[in-house]
C-alpha positions as CSV (number, residue, x, y, z in Angstrom):
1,X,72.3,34.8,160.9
2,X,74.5,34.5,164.5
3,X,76.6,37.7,164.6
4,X,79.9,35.0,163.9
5,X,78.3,34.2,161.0
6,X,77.7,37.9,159.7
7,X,81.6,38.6,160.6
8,X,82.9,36.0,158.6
9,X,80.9,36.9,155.6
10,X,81.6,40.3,156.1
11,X,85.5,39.9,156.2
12,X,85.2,37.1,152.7
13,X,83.3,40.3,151.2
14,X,86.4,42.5,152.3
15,X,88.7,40.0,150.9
16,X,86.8,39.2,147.4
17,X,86.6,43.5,147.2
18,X,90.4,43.6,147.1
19,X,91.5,40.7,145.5
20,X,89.3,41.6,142.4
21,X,90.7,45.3,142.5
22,X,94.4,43.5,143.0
23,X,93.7,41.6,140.1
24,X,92.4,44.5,138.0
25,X,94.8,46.9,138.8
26,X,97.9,44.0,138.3
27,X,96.5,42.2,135.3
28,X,99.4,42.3,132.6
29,X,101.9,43.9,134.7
30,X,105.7,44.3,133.4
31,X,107.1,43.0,136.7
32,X,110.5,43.9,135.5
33,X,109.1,47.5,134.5
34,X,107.2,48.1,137.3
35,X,110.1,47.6,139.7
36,X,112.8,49.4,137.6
37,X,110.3,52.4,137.9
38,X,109.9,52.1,141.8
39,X,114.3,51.5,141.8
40,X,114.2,54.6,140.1
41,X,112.0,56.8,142.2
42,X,113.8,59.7,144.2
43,X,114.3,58.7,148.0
44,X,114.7,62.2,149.4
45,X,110.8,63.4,148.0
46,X,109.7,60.0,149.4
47,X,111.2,60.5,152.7
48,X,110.0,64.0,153.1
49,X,106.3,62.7,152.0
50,X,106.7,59.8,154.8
51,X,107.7,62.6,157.4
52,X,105.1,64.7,156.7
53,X,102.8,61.7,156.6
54,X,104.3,60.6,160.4
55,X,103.6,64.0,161.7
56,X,99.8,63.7,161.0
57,X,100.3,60.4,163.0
58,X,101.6,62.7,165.9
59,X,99.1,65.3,165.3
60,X,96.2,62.3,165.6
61,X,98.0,61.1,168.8
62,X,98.4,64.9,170.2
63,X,94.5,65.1,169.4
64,X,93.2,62.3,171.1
65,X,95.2,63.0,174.5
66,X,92.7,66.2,174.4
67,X,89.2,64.0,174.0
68,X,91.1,61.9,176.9
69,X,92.1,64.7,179.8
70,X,88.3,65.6,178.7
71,X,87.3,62.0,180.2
72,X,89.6,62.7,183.0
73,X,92.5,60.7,182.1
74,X,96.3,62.0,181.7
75,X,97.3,59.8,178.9
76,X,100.6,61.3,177.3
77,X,101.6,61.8,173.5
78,X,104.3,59.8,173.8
79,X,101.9,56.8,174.6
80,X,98.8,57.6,172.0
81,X,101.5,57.8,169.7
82,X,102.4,54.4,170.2
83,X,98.2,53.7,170.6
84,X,97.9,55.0,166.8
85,X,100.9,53.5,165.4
86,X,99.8,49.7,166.6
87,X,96.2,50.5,165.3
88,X,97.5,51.6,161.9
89,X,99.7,48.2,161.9
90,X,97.0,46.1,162.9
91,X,94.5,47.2,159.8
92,X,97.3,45.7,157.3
93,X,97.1,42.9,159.1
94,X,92.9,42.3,159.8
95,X,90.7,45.4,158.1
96,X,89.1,47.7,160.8
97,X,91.0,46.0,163.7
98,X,93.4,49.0,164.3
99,X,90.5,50.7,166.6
100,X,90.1,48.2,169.2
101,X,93.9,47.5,169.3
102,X,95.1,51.3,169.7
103,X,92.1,51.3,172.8
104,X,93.8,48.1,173.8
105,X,96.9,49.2,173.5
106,X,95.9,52.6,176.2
107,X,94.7,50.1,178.4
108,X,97.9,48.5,179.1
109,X,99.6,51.7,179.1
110,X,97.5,54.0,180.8
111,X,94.6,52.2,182.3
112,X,92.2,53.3,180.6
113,X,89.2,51.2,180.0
114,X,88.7,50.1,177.1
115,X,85.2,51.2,176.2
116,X,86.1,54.7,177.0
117,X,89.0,54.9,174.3
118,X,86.1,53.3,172.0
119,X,84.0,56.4,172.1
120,X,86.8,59.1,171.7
121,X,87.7,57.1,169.0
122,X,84.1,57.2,167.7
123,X,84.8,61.1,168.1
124,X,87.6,60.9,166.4
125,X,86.0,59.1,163.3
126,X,83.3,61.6,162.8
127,X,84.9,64.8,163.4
128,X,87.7,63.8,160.3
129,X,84.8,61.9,158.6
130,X,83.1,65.6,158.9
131,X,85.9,67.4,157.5
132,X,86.5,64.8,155.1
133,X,83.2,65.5,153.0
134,X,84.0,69.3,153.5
135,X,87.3,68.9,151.8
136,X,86.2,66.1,149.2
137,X,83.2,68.3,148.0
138,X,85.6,71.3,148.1
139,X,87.7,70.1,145.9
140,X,84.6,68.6,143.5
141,X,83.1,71.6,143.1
142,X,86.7,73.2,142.2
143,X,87.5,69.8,139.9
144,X,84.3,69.2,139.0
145,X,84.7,68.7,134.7
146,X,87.8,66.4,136.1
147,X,86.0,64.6,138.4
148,X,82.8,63.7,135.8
149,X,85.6,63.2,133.3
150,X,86.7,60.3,135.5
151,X,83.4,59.0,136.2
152,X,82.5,59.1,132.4
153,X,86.1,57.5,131.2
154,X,85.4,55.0,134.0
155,X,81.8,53.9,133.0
156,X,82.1,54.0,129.4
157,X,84.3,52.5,127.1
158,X,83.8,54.8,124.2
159,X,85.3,58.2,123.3
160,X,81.9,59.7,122.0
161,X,82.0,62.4,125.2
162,X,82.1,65.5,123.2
163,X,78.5,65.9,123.6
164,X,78.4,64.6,127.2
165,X,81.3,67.3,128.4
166,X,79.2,69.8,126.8
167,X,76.7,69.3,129.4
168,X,75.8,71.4,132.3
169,X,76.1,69.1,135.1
170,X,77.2,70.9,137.5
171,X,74.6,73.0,137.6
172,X,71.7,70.6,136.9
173,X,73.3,68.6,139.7
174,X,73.1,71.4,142.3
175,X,69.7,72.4,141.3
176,X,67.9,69.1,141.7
177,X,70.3,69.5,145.2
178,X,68.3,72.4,146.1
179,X,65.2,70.7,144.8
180,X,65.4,67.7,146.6
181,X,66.3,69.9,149.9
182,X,63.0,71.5,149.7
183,X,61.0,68.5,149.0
184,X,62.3,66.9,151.7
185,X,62.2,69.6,154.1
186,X,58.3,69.9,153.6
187,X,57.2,66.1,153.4
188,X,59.7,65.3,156.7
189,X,57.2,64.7,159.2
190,X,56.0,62.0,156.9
191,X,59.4,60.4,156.8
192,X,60.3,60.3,160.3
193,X,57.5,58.0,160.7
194,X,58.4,55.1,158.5
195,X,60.8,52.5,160.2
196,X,64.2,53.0,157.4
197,X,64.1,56.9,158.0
198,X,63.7,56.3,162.2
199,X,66.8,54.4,162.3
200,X,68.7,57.0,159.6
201,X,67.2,59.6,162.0
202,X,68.6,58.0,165.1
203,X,72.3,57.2,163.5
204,X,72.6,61.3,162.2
205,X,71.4,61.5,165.9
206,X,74.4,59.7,167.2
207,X,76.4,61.4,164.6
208,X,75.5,64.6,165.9
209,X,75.8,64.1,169.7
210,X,79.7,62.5,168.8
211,X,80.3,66.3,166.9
212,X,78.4,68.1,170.0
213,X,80.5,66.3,172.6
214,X,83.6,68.4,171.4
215,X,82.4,71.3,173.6
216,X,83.4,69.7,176.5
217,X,86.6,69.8,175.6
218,X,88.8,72.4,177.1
219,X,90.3,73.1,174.4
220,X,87.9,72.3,171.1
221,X,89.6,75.0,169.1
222,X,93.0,73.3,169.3
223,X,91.0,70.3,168.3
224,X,89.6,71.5,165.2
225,X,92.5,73.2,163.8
226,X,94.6,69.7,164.7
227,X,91.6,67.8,163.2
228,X,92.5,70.0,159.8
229,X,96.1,70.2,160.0
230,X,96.2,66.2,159.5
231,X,94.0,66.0,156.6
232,X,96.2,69.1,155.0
233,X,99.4,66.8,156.2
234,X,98.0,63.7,154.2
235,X,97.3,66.0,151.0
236,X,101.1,67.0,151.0
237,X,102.3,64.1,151.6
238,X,100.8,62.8,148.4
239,X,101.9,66.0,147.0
240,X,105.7,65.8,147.6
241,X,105.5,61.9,146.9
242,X,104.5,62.9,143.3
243,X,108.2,64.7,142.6
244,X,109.5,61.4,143.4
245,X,108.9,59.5,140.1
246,X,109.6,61.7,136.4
247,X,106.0,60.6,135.3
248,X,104.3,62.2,138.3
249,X,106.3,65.2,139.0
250,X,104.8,67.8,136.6
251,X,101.8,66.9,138.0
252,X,100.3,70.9,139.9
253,X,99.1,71.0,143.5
254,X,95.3,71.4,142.1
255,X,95.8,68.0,140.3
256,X,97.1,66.3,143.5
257,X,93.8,67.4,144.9
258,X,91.7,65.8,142.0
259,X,94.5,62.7,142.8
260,X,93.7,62.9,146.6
261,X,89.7,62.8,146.3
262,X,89.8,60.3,143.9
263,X,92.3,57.9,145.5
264,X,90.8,58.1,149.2
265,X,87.9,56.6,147.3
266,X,89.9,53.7,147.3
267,X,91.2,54.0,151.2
268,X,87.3,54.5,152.3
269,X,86.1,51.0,150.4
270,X,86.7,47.7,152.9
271,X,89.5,45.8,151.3
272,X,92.7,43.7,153.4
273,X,95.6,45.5,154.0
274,X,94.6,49.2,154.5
275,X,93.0,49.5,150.9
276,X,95.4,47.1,148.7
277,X,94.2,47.2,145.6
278,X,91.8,49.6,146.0
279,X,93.9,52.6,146.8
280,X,95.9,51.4,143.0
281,X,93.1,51.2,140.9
282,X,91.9,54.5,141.9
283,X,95.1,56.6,142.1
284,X,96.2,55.1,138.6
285,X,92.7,55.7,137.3
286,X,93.0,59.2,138.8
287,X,97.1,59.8,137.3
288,X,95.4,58.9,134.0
289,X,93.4,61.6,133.3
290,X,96.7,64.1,133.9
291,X,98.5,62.3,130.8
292,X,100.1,60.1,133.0
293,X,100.8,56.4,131.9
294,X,98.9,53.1,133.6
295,X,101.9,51.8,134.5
296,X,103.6,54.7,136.0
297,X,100.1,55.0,137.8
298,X,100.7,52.0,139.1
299,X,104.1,52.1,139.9
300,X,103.3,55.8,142.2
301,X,100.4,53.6,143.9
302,X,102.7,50.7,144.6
303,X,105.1,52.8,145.8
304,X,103.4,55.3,148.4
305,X,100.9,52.6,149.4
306,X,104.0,49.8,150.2
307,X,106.0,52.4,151.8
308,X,103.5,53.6,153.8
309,X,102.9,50.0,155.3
310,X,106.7,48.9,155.5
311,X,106.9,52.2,158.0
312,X,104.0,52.0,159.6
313,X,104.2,47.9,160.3
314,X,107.8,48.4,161.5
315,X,106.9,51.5,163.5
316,X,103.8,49.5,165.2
317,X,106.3,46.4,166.1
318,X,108.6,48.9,167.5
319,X,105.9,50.6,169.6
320,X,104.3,47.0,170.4
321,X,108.2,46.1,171.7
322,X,108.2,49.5,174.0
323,X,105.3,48.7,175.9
324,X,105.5,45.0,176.0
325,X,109.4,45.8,177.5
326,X,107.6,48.2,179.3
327,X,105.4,46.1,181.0
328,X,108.0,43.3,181.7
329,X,109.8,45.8,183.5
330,X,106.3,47.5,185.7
331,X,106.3,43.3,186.4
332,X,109.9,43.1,188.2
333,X,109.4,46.4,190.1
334,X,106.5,45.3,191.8
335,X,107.3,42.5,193.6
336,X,110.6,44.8,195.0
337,X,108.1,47.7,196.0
338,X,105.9,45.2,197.9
């Protein structure tokens, strides 16, 4: 299969993921009630959530100027910003294409090659991919009856679960944990040989040297403590966004955390439009088990999700505007300099 070949079937997968989940999550909508719930929602907890949800945009542009005066390269804020913004428009638009156009997007601005802004971004994915899983298992340990609740409600249609809640799980689960840990630590040198576990070996490998290369920053402790402060930004902005609708605000800031881990479940699966469909079923799965109602589940989804992308689409023309003007006008200076 011709690499062309594996793309296309790879984006009909992404499209079939969400359009089933679109389906799912819309099937016997109240179009009437669902917008008259969204009318409804309070604009100033939905602006504050969008600020705070811009300034972890900043924080990701301030961050990668560091991994880019590491490569030598004075790229400004003012710039990455724009760099981030156009990538975050561009994966409504085609899934996983915001990447190559923010490294485009530096290219024009800053010359600064292209295959250069693919590896800080490649840092960039596995440091927050890295804290990610610290603050996703975090928050399972902490929500842990929650979270199984979920899984159960969501993989069973019955109510029979008395038993099944009863159940230690937690610590059967982190027992076989350390189990497994020990088997696999004595039987490793056995494992590295065979072929799957070579190329597992060699991607944790990559993985590793992409978390290592953070040393050579000259600042990596302004790095981490960015790298944290926008993950803590996107968990308030949820947060506040909850206060917006009467469903969702007597939701606590522990629940928003069971919310958060559930729903970026649905931002981490491929679908079109940076998680449509996905990022609904989950979050009004999630609202559920809180009391709250499908359809105001699906009306908080709808609305933080199509806010989100109104923002950032009209934020990533505006920035695409500034540096097309701005090279227009590098264009007509030259030929005067010269």
């Amino acid at each position: 299969m011709s690499n062309q070949t594996k793309k296309i079937v790879q984006l009909l997968l992404v499209i079939l993921i969400g359009s089933f989940f679109i389906y799912y999550s819309f099937k016997g909508t109240d179009w009437s009630d669902l917008f008259t719930k969204i009318s409804e929602a309070k604009i100033g907890w939905l602006i504050l959530g969008m600020a705070i949800s811009l300034t972890s945009h900043w924080l990701r542009a301030y961050r990668a100027t560091l991994l880019y005066d590491a490569m030598n390269y004075k790229v400004g804020t003012k710039n990455s910003l724009y760099a981030v913004l156009i990538g975050y428009m561009m994966n409504y638009f085609i899934p996983r294409a915001g990447e190559l156009s923010r490294c485009a997007s530096l290219s024009k601005t800053d010359n600064l090659p292209v295959e250069k802004s693919l590896g800080s971004v490649v840092t960039e994915r596995i440091v927050d991919m890295v804290l990610l899983i610290i603050i996703l298992g975090g928050i399972f340990l902490l929500q842990f009856d929650m979270i199984v609740g979920f899984i159960e409600s969501a993989s069973s249609n019955t109510n029979t679960t008395a038993s099944k809640s009863s159940f230690p799980w937690k610590i059967v689960i982190l027992t076989a944990l350390v189990i497994l840990s020990f088997i696999l630590y004595f039987i490793k040198d056995k494992l590295l040989k065979l072929p799957l576990f070579i190329r597992i070996f060699k991607l944790l490998q990559g993985f590793s040297d992409g978390l290592l290369s953070i040393r050579h920053l000259k600042n990596p402790g302004l790095f981490i403590i960015l790298s944290v402060l926008i993950w803590v930004g996107y968990i308030l902005m949820m947060y506040f966004c909850l206060f917006s609708l009467e469903s969702t605000s007597n939701l606590t800031f522990s629940d928003c955390l069971t919310v958060f881990t559930i729903g970026t479940i649905g931002v981490v699966l491929p679908a079109p439009g940076a998680g449509a469909g996905t990022y609904h079923f989950f979050v009004m799965q999630s609202l559920m088990l809180f009391g709250v109602a499908k359809e105001d589940g699906l009306a908080y989804a709808t609305l933080v999700h199509g806010l989100q992308m109104i923002v950032l689409i009209f934020l990533g023309l505006a920035a695409s505007g500034i540096i097309y003007l701005g090279q227009k006008k590098n264009e007509q200076i030259k030929p005067n300099i010269s």
